[in-house]
Wavefront OBJ file of the C-alpha trace (Angstrom):
o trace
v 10.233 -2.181 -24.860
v 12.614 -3.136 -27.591
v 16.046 -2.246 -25.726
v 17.497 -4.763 -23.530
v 17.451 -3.350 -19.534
v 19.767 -4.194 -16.913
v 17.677 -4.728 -14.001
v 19.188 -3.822 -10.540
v 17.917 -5.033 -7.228
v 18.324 -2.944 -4.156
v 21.041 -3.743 -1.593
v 18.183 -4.322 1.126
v 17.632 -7.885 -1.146
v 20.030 -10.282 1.138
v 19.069 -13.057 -0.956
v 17.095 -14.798 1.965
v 14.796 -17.650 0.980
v 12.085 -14.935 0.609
v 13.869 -13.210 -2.299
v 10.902 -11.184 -3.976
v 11.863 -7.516 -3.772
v 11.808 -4.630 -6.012
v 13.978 -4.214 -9.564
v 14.609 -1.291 -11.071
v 16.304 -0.363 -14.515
v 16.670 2.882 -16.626
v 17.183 3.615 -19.985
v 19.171 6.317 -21.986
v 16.382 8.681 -22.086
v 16.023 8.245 -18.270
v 12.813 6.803 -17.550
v 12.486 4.529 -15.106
v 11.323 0.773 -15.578
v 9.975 -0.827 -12.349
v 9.261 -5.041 -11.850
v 9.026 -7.458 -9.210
v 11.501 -10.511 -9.144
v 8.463 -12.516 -8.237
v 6.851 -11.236 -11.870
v 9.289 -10.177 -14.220
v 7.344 -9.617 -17.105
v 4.987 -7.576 -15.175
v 7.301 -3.908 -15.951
v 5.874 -0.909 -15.014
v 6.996 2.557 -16.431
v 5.825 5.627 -14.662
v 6.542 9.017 -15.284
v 8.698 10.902 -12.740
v 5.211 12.594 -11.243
v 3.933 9.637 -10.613
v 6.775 8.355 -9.425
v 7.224 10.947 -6.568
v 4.021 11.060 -5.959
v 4.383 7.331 -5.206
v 7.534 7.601 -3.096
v 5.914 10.501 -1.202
v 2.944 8.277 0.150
v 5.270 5.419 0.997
v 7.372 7.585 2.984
v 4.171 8.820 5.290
v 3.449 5.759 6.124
l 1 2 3 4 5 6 7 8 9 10 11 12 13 14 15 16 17 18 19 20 21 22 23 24 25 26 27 28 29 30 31 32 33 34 35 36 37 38 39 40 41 42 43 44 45 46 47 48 49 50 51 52 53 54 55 56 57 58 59 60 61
């Protein structure tokens, strides 16, 4: 990853004490770069099947 990202945290993050959540960013060609705030240099990059496929499962829980 050679481009700089601009790394967004959801609005759900109040900034508690406990402030690990979920960052995303995206690049020009749109894919989507995920990272904990906890482990930033930990990015992961799936595709958008994977993705959704991800999101699905969550969402039966």
């Amino acid at each position: 990853m050679s481009q700089i990202l601009r790394w967004q945290k959801s609005s759900y993050s109040a900034g508690d004490v406990d402030n690990d959540c979920l960052e995303i960013a995206a690049t020009p060609a749109t894919t989507l770069h995920l990272r904990e705030s906890d482990t930033p240099t930990a990015v992961l990059s799936p595709t958008p099947t994977a993705l959704n496929a991800r999101l699905t499962a969550v969402k039966r829980r």
